[in-house]
TORKOL-4160 file (C-alpha; in steps of 0.2 Angstrom, whole numbers, padded with zeros to 4 digits, m for minus):
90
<pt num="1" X="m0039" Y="0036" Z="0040"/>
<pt num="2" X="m0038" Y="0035" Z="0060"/>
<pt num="3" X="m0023" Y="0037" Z="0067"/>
<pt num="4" X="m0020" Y="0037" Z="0088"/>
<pt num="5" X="m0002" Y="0040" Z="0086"/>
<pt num="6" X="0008" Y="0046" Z="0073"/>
<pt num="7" X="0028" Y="0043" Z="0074"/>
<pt num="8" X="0038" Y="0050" Z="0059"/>
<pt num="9" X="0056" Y="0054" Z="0055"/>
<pt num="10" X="0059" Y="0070" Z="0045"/>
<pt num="11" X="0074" Y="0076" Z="0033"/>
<pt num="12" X="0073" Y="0093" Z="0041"/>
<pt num="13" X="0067" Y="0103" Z="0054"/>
<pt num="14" X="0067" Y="0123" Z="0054"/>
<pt num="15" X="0058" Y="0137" Z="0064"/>
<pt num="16" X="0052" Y="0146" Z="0046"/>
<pt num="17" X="0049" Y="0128" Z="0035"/>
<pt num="18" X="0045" Y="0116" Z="0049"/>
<pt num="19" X="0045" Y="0099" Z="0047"/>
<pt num="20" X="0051" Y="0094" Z="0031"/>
<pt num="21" X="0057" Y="0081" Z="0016"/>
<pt num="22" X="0063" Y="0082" Z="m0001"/>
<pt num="23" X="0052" Y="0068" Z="m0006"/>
<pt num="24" X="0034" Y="0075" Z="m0012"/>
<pt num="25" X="0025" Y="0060" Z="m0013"/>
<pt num="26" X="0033" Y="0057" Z="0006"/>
<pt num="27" X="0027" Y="0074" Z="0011"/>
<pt num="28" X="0008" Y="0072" Z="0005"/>
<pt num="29" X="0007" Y="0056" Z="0012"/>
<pt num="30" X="0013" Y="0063" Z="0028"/>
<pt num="31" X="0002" Y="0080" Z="0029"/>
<pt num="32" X="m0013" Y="0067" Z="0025"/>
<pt num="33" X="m0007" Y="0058" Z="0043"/>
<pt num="34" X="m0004" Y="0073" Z="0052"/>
<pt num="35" X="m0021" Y="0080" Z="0046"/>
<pt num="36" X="m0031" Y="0064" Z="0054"/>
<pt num="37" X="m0019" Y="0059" Z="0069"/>
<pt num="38" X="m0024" Y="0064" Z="0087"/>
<pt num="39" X="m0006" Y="0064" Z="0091"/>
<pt num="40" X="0008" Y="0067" Z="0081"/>
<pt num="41" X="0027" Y="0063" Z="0086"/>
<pt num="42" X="0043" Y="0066" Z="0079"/>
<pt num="43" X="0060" Y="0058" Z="0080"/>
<pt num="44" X="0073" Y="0070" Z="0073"/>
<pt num="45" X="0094" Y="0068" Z="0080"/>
<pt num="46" X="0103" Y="0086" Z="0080"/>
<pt num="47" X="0109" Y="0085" Z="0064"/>
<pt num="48" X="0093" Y="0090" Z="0057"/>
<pt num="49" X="0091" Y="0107" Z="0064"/>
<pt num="50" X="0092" Y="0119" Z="0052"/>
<pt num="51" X="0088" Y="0109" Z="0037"/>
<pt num="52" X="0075" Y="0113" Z="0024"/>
<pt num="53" X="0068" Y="0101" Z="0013"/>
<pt num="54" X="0057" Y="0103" Z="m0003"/>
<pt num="55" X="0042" Y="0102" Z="0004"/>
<pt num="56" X="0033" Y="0104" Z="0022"/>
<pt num="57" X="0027" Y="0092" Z="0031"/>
<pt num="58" X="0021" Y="0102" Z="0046"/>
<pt num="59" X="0023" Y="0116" Z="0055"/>
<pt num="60" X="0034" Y="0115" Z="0070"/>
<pt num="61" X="0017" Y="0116" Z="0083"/>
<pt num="62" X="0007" Y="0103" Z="0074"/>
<pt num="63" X="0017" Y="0092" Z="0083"/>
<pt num="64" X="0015" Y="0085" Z="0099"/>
<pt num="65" X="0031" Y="0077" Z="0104"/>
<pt num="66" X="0048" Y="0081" Z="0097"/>
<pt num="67" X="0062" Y="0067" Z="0101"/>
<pt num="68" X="0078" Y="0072" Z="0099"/>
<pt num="69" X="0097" Y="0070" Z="0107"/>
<pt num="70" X="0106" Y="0082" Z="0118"/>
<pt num="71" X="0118" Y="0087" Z="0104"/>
<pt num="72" X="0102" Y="0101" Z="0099"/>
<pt num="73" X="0109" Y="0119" Z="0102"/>
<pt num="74" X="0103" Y="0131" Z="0115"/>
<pt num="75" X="0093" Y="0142" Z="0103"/>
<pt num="76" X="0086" Y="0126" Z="0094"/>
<pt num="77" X="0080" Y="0120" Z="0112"/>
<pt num="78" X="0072" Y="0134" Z="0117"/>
<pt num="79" X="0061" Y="0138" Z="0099"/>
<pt num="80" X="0058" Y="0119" Z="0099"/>
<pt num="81" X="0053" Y="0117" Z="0118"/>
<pt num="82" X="0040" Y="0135" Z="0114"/>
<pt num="83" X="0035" Y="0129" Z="0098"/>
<pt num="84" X="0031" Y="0108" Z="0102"/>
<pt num="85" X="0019" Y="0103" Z="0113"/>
<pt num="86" X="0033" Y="0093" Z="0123"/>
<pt num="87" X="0055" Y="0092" Z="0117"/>
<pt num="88" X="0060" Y="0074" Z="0124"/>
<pt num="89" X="0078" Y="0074" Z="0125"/>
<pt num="90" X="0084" Y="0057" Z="0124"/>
């Protein structure tokens, strides 16, 4: 696979499980996409701080570009805006 830019939805995100989804077939196929794109972006709204899937999709600074809203927390800004390459809020 080549893959310039990755864009994905997760189920979860979390500062110890990452990225994540309870889907295992979901989660393979998106490690597989992570593994092989340049960049990897992720839309995630507020409300999935804190959530832990099954499985891992990646680790919270695998990922180049978080989108999320303004409803995120202070504490979830600050470990998201160290931990991604870059926290969009939109």
């Amino acid at each position: 696979l080549h893959v310039d830019w990755l864009l994905m939805g997760v189920h979860g995100m979390d500062v110890e499980a990452g990225f994540t989804t309870p889907n295992l077939a979901e989660a393979e196929t998106n490690r597989a996409l992570v593994a092989t794109a340049r960049r990897v972006a992720v839309v995630a709204d507020n409300s999935k701080w804190g959530v832990v899937g099954l499985s891992t999709i990646a680790a919270l600074d695998e990922v180049d570009v978080l989108v999320s809203d303004d409803g995120l927390e202070p504490d979830a800004r600050r470990t998201l805006d160290e931990c991604c390459g870059r926290l969009v809020l939109a």
